[in-house]
C-alpha positions in Angstrom: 23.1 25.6 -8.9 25.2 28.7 -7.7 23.9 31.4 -5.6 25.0 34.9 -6.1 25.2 38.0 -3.2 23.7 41.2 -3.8 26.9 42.6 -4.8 27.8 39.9 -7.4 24.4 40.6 -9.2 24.9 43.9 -9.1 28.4 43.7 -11.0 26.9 41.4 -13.1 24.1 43.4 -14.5 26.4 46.8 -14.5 29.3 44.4 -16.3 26.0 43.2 -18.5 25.5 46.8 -20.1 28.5 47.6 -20.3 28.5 45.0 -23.3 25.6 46.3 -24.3 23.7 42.8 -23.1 26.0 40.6 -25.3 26.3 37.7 -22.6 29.1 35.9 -23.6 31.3 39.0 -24.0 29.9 39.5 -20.5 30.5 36.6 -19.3 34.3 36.4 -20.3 34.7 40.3 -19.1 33.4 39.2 -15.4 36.1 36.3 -15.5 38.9 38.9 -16.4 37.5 41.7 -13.5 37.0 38.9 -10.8 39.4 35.7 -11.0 38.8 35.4 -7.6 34.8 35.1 -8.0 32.4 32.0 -9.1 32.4 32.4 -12.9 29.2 32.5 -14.5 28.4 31.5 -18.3 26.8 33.2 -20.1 23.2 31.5 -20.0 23.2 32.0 -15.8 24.1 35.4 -16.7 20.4 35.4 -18.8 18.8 33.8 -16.3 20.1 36.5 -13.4 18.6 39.2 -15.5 15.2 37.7 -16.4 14.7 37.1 -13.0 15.8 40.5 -11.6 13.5 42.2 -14.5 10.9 39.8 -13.2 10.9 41.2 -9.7 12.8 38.0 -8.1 15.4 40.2 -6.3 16.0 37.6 -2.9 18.5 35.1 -3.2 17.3 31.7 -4.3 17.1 29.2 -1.3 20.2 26.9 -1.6 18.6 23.4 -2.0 21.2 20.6 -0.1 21.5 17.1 -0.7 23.4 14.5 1.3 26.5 15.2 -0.4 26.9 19.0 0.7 26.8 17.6 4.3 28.9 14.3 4.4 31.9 15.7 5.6 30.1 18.3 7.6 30.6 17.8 11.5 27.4 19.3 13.1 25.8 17.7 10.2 27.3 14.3 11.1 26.3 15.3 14.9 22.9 15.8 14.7 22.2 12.3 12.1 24.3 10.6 14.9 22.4 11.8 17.9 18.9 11.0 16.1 20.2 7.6 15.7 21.2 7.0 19.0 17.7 8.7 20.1 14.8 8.8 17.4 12.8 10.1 20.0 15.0 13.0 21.1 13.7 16.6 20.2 14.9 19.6 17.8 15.0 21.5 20.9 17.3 19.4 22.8 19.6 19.0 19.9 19.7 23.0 20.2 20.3 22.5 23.9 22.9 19.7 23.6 24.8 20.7 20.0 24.5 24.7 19.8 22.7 23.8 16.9 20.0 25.8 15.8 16.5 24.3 15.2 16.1 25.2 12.0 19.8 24.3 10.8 19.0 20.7 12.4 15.5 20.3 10.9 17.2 21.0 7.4 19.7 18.6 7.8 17.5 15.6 9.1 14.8 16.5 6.2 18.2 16.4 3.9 18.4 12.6 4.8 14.9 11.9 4.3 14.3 11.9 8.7 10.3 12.8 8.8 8.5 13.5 12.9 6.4 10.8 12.7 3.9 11.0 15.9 2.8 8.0 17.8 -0.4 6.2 17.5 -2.4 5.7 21.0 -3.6 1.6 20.1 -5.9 -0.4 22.7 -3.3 -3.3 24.7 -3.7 -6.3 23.9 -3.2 -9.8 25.9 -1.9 -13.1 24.2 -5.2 -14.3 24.7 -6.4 -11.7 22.9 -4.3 -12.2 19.6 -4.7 -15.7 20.0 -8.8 -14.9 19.9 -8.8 -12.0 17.1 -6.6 -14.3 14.8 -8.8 -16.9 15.1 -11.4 -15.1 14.2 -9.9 -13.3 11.3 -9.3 -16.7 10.0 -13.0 -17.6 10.2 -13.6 -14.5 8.2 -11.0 -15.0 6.0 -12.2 -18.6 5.1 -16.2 -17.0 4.8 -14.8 -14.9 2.3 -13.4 -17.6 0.2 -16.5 -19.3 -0.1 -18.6 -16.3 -0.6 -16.8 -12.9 -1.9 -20.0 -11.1 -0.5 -20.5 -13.2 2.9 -19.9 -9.9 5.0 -22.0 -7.2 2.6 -25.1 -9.5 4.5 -23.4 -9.2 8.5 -25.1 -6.4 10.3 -22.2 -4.6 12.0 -23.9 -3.0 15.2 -22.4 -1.3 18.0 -23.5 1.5 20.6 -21.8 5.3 21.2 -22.9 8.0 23.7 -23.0 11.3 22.7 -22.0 14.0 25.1 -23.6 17.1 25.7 -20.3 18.8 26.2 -19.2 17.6 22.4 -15.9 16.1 22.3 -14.8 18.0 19.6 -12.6 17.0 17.3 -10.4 20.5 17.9 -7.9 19.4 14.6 -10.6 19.9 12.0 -11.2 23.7 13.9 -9.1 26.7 12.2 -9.7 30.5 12.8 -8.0 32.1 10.2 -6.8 35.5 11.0 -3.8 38.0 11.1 -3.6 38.4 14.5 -4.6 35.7 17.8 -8.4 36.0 17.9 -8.1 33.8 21.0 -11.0 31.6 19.8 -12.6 29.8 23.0 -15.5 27.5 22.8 -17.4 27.1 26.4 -18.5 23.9 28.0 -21.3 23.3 30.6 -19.9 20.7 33.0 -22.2 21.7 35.8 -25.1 20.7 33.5 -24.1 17.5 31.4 -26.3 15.0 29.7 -25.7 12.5 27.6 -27.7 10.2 24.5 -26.9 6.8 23.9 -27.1 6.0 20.5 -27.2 2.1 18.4 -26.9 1.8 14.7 -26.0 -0.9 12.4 -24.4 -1.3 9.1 -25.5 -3.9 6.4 -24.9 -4.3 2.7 -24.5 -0.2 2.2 -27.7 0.6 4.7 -27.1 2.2 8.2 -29.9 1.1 10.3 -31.3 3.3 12.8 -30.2 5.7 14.5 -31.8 4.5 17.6 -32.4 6.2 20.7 -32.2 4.6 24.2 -34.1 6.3 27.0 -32.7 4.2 29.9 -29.6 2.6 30.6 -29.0 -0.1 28.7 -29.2 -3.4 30.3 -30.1 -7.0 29.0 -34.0 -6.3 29.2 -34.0 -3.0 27.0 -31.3 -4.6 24.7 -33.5 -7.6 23.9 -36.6 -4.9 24.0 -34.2 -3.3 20.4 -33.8 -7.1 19.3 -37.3 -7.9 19.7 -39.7 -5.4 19.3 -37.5 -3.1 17.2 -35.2 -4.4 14.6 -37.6 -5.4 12.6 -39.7 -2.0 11.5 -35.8 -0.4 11.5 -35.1 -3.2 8.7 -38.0 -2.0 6.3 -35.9 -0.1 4.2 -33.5 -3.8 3.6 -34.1 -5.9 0.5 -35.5 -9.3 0.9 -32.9 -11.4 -0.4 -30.2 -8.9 2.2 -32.7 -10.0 5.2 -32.8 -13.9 4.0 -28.9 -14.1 4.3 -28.4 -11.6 7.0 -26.0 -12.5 10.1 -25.8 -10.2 13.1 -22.6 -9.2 14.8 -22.4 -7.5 18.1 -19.3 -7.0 20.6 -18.8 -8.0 23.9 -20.6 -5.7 25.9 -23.0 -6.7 29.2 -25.9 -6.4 27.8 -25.1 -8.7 24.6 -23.9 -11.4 27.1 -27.4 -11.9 28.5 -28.7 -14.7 28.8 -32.1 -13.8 27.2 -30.0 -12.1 25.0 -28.4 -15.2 23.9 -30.9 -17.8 24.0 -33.6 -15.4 21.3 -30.3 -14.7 19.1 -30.1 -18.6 18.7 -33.7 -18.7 18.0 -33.8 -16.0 15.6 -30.5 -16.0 14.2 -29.4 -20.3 14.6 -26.0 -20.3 13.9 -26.0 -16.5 12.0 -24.6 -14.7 14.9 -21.0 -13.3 16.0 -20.5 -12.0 19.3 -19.3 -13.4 22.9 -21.0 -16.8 23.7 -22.4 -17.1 19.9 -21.6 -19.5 17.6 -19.0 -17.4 16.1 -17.1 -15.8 18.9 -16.1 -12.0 18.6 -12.8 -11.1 20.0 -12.8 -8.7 22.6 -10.8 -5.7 22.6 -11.5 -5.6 18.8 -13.0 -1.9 17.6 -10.2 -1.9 14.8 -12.4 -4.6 13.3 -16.1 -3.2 13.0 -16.9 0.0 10.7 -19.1 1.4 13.3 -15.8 2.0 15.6 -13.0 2.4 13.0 -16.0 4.6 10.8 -19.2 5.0 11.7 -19.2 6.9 15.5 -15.9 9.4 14.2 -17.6 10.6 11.1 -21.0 11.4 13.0 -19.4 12.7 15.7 -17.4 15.0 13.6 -20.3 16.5 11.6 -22.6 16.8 15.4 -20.1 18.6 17.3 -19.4 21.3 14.8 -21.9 23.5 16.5 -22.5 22.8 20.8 -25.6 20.8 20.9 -28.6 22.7 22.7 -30.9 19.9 23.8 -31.3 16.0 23.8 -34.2 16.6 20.8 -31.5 18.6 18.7 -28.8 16.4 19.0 -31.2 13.2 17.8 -32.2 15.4 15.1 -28.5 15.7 14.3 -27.5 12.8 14.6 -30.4 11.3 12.2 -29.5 14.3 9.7 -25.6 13.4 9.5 -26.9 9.2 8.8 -27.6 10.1 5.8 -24.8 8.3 4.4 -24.2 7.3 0.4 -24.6 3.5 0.1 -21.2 3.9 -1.7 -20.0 4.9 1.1 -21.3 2.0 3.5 -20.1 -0.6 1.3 -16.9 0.6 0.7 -16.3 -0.2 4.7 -16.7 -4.0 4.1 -13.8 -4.2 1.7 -11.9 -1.9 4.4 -13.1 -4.5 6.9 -11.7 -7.4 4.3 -8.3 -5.5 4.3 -8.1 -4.8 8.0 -8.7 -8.8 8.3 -5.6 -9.6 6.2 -3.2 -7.2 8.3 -4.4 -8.8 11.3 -3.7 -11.9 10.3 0.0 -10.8 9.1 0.4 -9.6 12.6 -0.7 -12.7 14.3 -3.8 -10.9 16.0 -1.8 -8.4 17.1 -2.6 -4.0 16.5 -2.4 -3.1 13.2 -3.9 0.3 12.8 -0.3 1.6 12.6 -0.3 -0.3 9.0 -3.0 1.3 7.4 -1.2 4.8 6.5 
């Protein structure tokens, strides 16, 4: 589409009564008056004056495609040293080129060029793939033979909760004219923390529950034992028949008393390091509570600094409750995050997802 300066509108319009708003005799008089000019017909010259009458008076933003730049040097510059460089910046291409940032941003957006920002994944061994592929083989075989085998694991995992509140500072805005130079203060000189278990089981979350010592293999089993059951209540009969348990890798799960009641209680129904299914380490890309669960709570608890150890329970048990919709939409997540790590031979696959 042309674009006009303020001076060709302005002839325009002025040539535009002078015939009386007949565009076409308009049109053909501006040709006559201006051979040197861009010639517009007589609909642009409509178009000019519905949008000055409309109040449109700046220029219309030229829009570019490829072709308005192919046989443009710094145009050609800039696509070159991105491809020798993806990772090189719009403020060294200003540095190195004498191009502005601006003029280079339009012409990598003008090829389709996008900043994407890396993703922080945990590293991995061969041992590691080797184990998690494995694994999501198991799964993926479960699922053949049953479509609903995972709505009946309990996906269970532990988080600590900080006093300080690691916020997550991306979902914070202050709107506002002008800098309001919004702090938030943390107390490091008087920190605590609350360690936190919950589980996750054909659309319930069980718990939240509380530890009041450092976990170990004696209070673990202590949550096994004398626990579980009352915060399994709320489960239906037929979900408690069938149900397995999952739990990572951690010290406490590896005890030995830990092990030997989860083979009495759970023969064979159990995934976790030294059960009969084994779970891979390194794997929170794999349970809801990690890729799920702990971001979402922590999200909604940290909005406002926790005062004491009773408020932030109180949170915590207050932001749980979750729609069952919700829950059991994280087993078919699970399903899919399964197939991607098997298409990447057990290797990270987070990267996939978006």
């Amino acid at each position: 589409m042309p674009d006009y300066s303020p001076n060709e509108i302005v002839d325009i319009l002025l040539i535009l009564g002078e015939c009386r708003r007949n565009y076409r005799r308009a049109a053909a008089l501006y040709r006559r008056r201006f051979p040197r000019r861009q010639h517009p017909d007589h609909s642009r010259i409509r178009k000019i004056e519905i949008r000055i009458r409309r109040g449109y008076l700046r220029r219309q933003r030229r829009r570019y495609d490829n072709n308005d730049h192919v046989m443009n040097p710094r145009f050609l510059a800039v696509v070159a040293m991105v491809h020798v460089n993806p990772h090189v910046s719009l403020r060294e291409i200003q540095r190195t080129l004498g191009i502005p940032k601006s003029t280079a941003d339009r012409y990598l957006r003008a090829v389709r060029y996008h900043p994407y920002h890396i993703t922080l994944n945990q590293a991995l061994t061969e041992q590691d793939h080797r184990d998690r592929l494995l694994f999501c083989q198991w799964a993926s075989q479960q699922i053949r033979n049953d479509g609903e085998f995972f709505n009946y694991v309990l996906f269970s995992d532990e988080a600590t909760f900080h006093s300080t509140g690691i916020l997550n500072r991306h979902n914070c805005h202050y709107w506002a004219p002008v800098n309001p130079h919004w702090m938030g203060q943390i107390d490091n000189q008087h920190r605590w923390s609350l360690t936190v278990w919950c589980g996750i089981i054909n659309g319930y979350l069980i718990g939240p529950y509380f530890f009041d010592a450092m976990i170990n293999g004696e209070i673990y089993l202590q949550l096994l034992r004398d626990d579980l059951p009352g915060l399994l209540q709320d489960v239906d009969i037929d979900t408690r028949r069938r149900m397995w348990l999952q739990q990572d890798g951690a010290g406490p799960h590896f005890a030995n008393i830990v092990k030997n009641f989860l083979n009495n209680i759970f023969p064979n129904q159990w995934i976790g390091r030294g059960g009969p299914v084994k779970w891979p380490a390194r794997s929170p890309d794999l349970t809801s509570l990690d890729f799920y669960l702990w971001g979402y709570l922590k999200d909604v608890v940290y909005r406002h600094a926790p005062t004491t150890r009773d408020d932030m329970k109180e949170r915590i048990r207050a932001a749980c409750n979750i729609p069952r919709n919700v829950l059991l939409r994280t087993v078919r997540h699970f399903e899919r995050r399964i197939q991607y790590c098997q298409q990447v031979n057990g290797a990270t696959f987070e990267h996939l997802l978006n």
